[in-house]
C-alpha positions, 0 to 999 in steps of 0.5 A: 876534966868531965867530957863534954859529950858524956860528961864522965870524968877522964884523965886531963891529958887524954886525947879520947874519952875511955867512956864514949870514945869522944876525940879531945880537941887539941884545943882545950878552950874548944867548946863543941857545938851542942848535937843536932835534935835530929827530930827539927825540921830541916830548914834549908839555906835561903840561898838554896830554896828552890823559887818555885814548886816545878808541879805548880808552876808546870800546871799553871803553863798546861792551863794557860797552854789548854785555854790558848789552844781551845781558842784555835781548836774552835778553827781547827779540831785537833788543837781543840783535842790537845787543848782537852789534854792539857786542861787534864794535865793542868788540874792533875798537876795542880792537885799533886804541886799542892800535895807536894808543896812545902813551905820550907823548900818553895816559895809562897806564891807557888801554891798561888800558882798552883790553885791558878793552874787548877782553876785553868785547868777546870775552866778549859774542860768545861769550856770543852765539854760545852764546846763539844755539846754544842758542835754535836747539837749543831751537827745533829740538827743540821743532819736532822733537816737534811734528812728531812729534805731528802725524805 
């Protein structure tokens, strides 16, 4: 009899392989699986994948979360300030979920979601920055003519 780990000879009743040490079944119809290529890539049970790459997903909520707060912040300039934090979380995020997406553990559309939280993100900086120019020229022309009248 051959080891089917080894392939060396042994004697027909052993329990052990004296080659490699490999353990007969009690079953000699037993055939063992063949060994793993430890260098293919891991793929999961379906079942167990995770729906969504949390950055992704995390970046998509801080660049809707950035847009809807901007919209308040133009009634209220501290909403306008978490809305500027936000929009940086959105696109920090959305940069690292895309970096950290795997096709083996997440599912399709997170990378989806992650562009869209990036976009978002982007979209609430810039309309920030806008904004903020524009209230800085508004005040400092309306500053500007009440320095004039008073002078």
């Amino acid at each position: 009899m051959n080891c089917p780990k080894c392939g060396q000879g042994v004697p027909d009743k052993a329990a052990f392989c004296i080659h490699c040490g490999y353990r007969f079944p009690a079953d000699p119809s037993f055939v063992p699986p063949p060994p793993r290529d430890p260098f293919a890539p891991y793929s999961p049970d379906p079942a167990a994948r995770k729906p969504f790459q949390p950055l992704c997903i995390t970046s998509f909520i801080s660049g809707i979360a950035s847009l809807l707060l901007l919209l308040m912040g133009f009634c209220c300039g501290l909403f306008a300030l978490v809305s500027f934090g936000l929009a940086i979380t959105a696109v920090v995020l959305g940069v690292m979920g895309r970096k950290h997406y795997d096709p083996a553990l997440h599912r399709p559309d997170s990378l989806s979601l992650g562009k869209i939280g990036l976009i978002l993100g982007i979209v609430g900086l810039t309309l920030f920055v806008v904004g903020l120019f524009i209230m800085l020229l508004v005040f400092g022309i309306s500053f500007l003519a009440e320095m004039g009248r008073l002078g």
